[in-house]
C-alpha positions in Angstrom: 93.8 210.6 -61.5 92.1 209.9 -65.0 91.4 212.9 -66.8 88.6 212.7 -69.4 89.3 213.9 -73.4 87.4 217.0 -74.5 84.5 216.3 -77.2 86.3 217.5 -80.4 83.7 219.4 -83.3 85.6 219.6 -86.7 84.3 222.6 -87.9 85.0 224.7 -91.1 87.4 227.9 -90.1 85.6 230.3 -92.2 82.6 229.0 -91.2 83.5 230.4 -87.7 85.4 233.4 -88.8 82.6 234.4 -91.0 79.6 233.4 -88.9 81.1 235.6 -85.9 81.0 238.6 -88.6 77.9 238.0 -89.6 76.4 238.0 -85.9 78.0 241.1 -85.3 76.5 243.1 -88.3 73.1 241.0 -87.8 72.3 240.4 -84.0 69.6 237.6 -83.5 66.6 238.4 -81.6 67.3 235.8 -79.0 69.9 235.0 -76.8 72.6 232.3 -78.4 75.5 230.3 -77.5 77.7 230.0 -80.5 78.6 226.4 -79.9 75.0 225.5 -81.0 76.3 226.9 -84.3 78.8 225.0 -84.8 76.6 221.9 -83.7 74.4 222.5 -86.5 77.1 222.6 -88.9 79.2 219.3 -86.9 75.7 217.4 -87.7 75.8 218.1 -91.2 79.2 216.9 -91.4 78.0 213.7 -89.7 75.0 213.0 -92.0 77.2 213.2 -94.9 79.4 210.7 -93.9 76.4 208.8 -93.1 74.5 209.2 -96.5 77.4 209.8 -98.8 74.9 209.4 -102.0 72.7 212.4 -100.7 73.8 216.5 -101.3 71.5 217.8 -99.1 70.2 216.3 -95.8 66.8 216.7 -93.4 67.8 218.3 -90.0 65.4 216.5 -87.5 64.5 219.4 -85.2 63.5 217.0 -82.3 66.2 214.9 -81.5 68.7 218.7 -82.0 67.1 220.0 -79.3 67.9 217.1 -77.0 71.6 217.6 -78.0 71.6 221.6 -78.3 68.5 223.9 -77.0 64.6 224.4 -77.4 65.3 227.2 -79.9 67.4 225.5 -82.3 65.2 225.9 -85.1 66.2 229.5 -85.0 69.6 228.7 -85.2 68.9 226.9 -88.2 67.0 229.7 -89.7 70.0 232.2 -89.2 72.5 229.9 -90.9 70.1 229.4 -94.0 69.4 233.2 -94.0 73.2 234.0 -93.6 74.2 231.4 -96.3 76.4 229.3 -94.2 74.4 226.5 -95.0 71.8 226.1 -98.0 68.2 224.7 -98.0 66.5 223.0 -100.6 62.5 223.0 -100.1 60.2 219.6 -99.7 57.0 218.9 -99.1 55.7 216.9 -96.5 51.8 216.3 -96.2 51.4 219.4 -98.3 54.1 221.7 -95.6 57.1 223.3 -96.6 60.3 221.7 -95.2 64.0 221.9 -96.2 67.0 220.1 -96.6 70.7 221.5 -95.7 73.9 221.2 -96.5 77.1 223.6 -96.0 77.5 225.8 -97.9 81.4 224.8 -99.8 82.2 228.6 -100.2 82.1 228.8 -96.2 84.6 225.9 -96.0 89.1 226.6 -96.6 90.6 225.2 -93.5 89.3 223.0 -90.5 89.2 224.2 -86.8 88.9 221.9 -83.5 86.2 223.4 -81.7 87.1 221.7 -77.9 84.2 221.0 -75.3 84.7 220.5 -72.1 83.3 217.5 -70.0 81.5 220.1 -67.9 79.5 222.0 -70.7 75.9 222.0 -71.1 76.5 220.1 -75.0 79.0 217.7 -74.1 76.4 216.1 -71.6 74.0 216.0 -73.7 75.8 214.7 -76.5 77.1 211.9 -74.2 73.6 211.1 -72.5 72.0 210.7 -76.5 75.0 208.3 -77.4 74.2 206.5 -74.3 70.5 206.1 -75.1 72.0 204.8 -78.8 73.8 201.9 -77.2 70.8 201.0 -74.7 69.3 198.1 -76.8 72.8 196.6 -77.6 72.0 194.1 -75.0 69.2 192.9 -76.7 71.4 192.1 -79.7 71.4 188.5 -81.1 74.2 186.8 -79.7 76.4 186.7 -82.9 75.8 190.2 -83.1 77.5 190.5 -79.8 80.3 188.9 -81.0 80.5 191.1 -83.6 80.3 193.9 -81.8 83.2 193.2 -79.7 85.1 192.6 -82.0 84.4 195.6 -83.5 85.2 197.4 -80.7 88.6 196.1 -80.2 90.0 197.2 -83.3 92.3 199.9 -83.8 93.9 202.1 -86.4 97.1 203.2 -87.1 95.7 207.1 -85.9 98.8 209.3 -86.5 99.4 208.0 -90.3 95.1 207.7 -90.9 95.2 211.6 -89.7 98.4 212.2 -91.5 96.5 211.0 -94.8 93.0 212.7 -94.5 94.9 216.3 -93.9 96.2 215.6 -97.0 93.2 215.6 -98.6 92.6 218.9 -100.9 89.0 219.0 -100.3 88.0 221.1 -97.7 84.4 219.0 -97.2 86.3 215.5 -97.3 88.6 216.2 -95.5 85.9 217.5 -92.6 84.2 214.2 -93.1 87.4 212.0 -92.8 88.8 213.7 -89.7 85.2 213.3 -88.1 84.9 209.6 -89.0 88.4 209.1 -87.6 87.8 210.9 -84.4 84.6 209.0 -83.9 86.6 206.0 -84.3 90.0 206.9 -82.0 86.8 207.9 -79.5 85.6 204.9 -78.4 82.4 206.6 -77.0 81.0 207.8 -80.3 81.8 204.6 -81.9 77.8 202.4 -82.6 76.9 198.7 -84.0 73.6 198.0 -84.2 71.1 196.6 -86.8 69.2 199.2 -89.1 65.8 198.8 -88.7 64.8 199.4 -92.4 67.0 197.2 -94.0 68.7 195.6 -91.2 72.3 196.0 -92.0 74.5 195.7 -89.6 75.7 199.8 -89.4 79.2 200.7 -87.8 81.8 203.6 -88.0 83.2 201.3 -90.5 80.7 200.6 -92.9 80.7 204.4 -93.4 84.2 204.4 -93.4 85.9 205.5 -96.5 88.1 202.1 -97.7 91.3 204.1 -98.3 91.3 204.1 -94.4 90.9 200.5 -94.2 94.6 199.8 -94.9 95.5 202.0 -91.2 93.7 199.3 -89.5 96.1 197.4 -87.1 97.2 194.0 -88.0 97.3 191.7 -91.1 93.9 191.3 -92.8 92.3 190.7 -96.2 89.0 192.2 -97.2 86.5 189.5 -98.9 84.0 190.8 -101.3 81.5 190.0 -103.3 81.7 191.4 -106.7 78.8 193.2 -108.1 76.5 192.1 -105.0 73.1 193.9 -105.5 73.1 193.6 -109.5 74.1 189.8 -108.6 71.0 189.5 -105.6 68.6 190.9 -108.3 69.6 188.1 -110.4 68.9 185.5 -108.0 65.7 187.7 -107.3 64.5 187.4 -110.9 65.7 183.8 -110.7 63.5 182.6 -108.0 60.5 184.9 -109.3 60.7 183.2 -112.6 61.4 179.6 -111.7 59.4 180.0 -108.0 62.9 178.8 -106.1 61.1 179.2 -103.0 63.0 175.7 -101.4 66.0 178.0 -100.8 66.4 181.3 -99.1 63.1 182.6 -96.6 63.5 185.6 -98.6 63.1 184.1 -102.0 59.7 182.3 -100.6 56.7 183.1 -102.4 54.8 184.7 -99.4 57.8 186.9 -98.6 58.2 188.0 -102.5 54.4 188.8 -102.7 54.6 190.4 -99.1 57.4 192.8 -100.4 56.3 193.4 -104.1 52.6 192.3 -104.1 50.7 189.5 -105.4 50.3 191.8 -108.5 54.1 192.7 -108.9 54.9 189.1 -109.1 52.1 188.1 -111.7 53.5 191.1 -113.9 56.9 190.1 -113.9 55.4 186.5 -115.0 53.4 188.0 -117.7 56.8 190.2 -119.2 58.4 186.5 -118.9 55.8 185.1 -120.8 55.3 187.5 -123.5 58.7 187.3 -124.9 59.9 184.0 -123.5 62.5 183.6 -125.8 64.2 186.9 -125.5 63.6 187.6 -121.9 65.7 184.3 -121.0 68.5 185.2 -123.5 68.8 188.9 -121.8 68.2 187.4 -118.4 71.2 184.5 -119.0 73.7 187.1 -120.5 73.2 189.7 -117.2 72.7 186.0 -114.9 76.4 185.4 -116.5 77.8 188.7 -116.1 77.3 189.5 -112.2 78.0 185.6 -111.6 81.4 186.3 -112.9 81.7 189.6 -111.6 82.2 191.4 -114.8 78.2 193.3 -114.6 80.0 196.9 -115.5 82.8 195.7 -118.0 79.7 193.5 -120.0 77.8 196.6 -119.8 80.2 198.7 -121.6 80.9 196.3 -123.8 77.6 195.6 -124.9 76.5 199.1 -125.3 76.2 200.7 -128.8 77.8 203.9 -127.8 81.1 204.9 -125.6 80.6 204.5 -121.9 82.9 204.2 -119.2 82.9 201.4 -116.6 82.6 204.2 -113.5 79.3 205.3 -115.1 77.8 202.0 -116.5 78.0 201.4 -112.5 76.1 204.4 -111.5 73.7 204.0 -114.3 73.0 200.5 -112.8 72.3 202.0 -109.1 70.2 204.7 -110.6 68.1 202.5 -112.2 68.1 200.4 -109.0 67.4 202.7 -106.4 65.4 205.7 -108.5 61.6 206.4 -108.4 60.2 204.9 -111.6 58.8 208.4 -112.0 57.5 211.7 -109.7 55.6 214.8 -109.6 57.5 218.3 -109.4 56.0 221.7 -110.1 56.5 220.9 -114.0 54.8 217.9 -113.9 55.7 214.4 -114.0 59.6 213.3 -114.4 61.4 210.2 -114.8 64.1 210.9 -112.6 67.6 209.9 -114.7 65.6 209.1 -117.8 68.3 209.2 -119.8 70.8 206.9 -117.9 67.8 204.6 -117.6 67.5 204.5 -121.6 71.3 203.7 -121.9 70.5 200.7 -119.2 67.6 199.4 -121.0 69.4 199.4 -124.3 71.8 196.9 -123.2 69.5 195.1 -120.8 66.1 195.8 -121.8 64.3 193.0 -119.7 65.9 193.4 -116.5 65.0 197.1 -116.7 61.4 196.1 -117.4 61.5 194.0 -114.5 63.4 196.2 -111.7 60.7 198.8 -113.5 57.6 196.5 -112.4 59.0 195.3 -109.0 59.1 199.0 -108.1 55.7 200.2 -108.9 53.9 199.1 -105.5 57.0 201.3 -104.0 60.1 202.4 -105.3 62.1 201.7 -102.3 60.3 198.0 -101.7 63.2 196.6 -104.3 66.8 198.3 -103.1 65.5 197.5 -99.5 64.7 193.9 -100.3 68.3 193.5 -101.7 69.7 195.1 -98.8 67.6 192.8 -96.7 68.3 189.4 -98.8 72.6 190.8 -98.5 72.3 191.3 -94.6 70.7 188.0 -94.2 73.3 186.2 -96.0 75.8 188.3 -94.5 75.1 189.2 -90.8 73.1 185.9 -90.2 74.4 183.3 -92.2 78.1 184.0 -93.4 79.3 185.9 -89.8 77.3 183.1 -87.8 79.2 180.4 -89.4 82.3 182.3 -89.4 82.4 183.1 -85.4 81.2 179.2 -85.2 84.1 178.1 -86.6 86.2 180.4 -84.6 87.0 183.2 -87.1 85.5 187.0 -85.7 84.8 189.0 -89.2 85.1 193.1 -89.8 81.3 193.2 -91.4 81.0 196.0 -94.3 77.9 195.1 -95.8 78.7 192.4 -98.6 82.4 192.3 -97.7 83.8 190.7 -94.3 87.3 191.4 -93.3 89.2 188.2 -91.4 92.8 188.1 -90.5 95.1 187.0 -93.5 95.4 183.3 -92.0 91.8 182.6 -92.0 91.4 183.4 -96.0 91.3 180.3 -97.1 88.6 178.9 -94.5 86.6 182.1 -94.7 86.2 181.9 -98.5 85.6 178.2 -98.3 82.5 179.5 -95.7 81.1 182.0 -97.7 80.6 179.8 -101.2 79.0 176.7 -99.0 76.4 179.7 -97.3 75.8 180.9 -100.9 75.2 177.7 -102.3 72.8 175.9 -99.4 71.1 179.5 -99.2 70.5 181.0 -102.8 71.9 178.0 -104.9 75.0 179.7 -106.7 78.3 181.3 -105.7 79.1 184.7 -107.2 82.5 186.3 -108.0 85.2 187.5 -105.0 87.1 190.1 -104.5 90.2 189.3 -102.3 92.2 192.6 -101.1 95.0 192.8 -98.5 94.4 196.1 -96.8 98.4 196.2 -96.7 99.0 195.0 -100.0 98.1 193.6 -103.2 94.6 192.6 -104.2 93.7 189.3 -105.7 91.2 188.5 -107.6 
């Protein structure tokens, strides 16, 4: 008779050591179940490896207690007040919120924590990834395909473990023995389109790419180099030029839907105002992500010393950063200084990515993220499975079995031209081998 796997919790041995200390020298005033603990602390885990760019993370009461119990907040409360995990406050319509994260002096080694099928959690934590997967049905059909695919694949387990327990961080090495579990358990394993930007979200897109190489079989990874610095090119492109025979998204009602009627006229008018200069700054950075060399042009360029690593987070700060905001001290520009150094070597981009985000900061990195999926997930992956090759999606990479490079690349420059009008710069890696390009 088939016996079904315990639900694993990788959970920080201190953590559990600690935590059992600290409820015996300060008993709650409610009943407990210390599983709901370690719950808290296993969902942390999880949203990190979810939003890898964020240090602290919002804790949606509601959907905890469908997994854990009604009292969960409490939980919460005791973990913050113990230390085991730390807030940091927010405001939301004028209330006091927080956000957590663990608390690193809590974490040294990693415990299994082992639920049964039969327990209260496990059920519930299998009914809410059941209700995850309901809509998967109502998937586009090349999503489907996708999907399966997606679901067949498998890694090379024992060696993937063998490498993340070699990791000497305590908190990655919690997230990578998570992600891999999630993975080797086909239950916890999702695909489905993000609602925001609608990206095509899986276990691997969240993955991290030294564990691509485990994955069974002979693949390469295709890339596109520099692919949101490169899309905000072909943004500015179509907003100076009005390209709007192309792409849907580079359309004139769907750029004035997403940045207003305004935002468009006042990137026209910084155009027009310094004509000469503008296109000069605009062909140089046009040049640099077309050939895929954004970060090594930006250190190059720049007056003082800068490294390549941090000319590329410089160029995501100023892409995905409120122009400015409002803390107790006033009003900030959050990385002003990294913005500076930006604006020194591109000054009219900046301007730009400065005016399409003053309607809403986030309208611009989720337009990008839009304009990437659609070229992606709907375009490059349709054409792909049409012509009988079933891609690995991460975001602006696809990954196709070592046989089908040739074709695969051959599809992705014909989408990019008939859709956008230019081909940008690849990045061809064998996740066994050498990388190309």
């Amino acid at each position: 008779m088939r016996t079904s796997k315990p639900i694993i919790l990788f959970v920080p041995d201190s953590f559990i050591t600690e935590l059992d200390d600290y409820l015996h020298e300060n008993p709650p005033g409610f009943s407990f179940n210390r599983v709901n603990f370690y719950y808290v602390a296993h969902h942390l885990i999880k949203l990190q490896i979810q939003f890898k760019k964020e240090e602290y993370h919002y804790l949606n009461l509601e959907c905890l207690k469908k997994v854990t119990c009604s009292k969960i907040g409490r939980y919460i409360k005791l973990l913050r007040d113990g230390k085991f995990v730390l807030g940091k406050e927010f405001y939301v319509n004028g209330f006091k919120a927080y956000r957590y994260k663990l608390n690193e002096t809590h974490i040294e080694c990693v415990s299994r924590i082992e639920l049964t099928r039969k327990s209260k959690l496990t059920k519930k934590i299998m009914k809410l990834q059941k209700n995850t997967k309901a809509n998967y049905n109502r998937q586009e059909p090349h999503v489907k395909v996708l999907r399966e695919e997606f679901m067949k694949m498998e890694l090379e387990y024992d060696s993937a473990y063998e490498w993340a327990n070699k990791s000497s961080d305590p908190l990655k090495k919690l997230s990578y023995l998570t992600s891999l579990y999630h993975l080797e358990n086909k239950s916890f394993r999702y695909c489905g389109r993000n609602k925001t930007n609608c990206r095509l979200d899986t276990n691997l897109t969240c993955l991290k790419s030294d564990f691509r190489k485990f994955i069974n079989g002979d693949y390469v990874s295709i890339d596109v180099k520099n692919s949101q610095p490169f899309l905000l090119s072909v943004l500015i492109d179509a907003i100076i030029h009005d390209r709007g025979t192309l792409c849907g998204h580079l359309g004139k009602e769907y750029l004035a839907g997403t940045f207003g009627v305004k935002g468009i006229q006042r990137c026209s008018f910084v155009h027009q105002n310094q004509e000469k200069a503008f296109l000069m700054n605009v062909r140089n950075y046009a040049e640099a992500v077309i050939e895929g060399v954004l970060y090594d042009d930006f250190v190059r360029s720049y007056p003082g010393e800068i490294k390549r690593d941090k000319a590329k987070d410089i160029t995501f700060m100023v892409l995905f950063s409120q122009n400015e905001c409002y803390t107790r001290l006033g009003k900030m520009i959050p990385y002003e200084e990294e913005k500076k150094v930006f604006a020194t070597v591109y000054p009219f981009i900046y301007r730009i990515v400065k005016t399409l985000k003053l309607k809403d900061y986030k309208a611009l990195p989720i337009y990008l993220q839009k304009l990437e999926s659609y070229l992606f997930i709907d375009c490059i992956a349709k054409r792909l499975i049409e012509a009988g090759i079933v891609p690995l999606t991460i975001h602006d990479s696809v990954i196709v079995k070592s046989e089908d490079q040739a074709k695969t690349l051959a599809i992705m420059k014909e989408v990019f031209i008939e859709q956008i009008g230019v081909t940008p710069s690849f990045k061809v890696e064998r996740l066994k081998g050498d990388s190309d390009g």
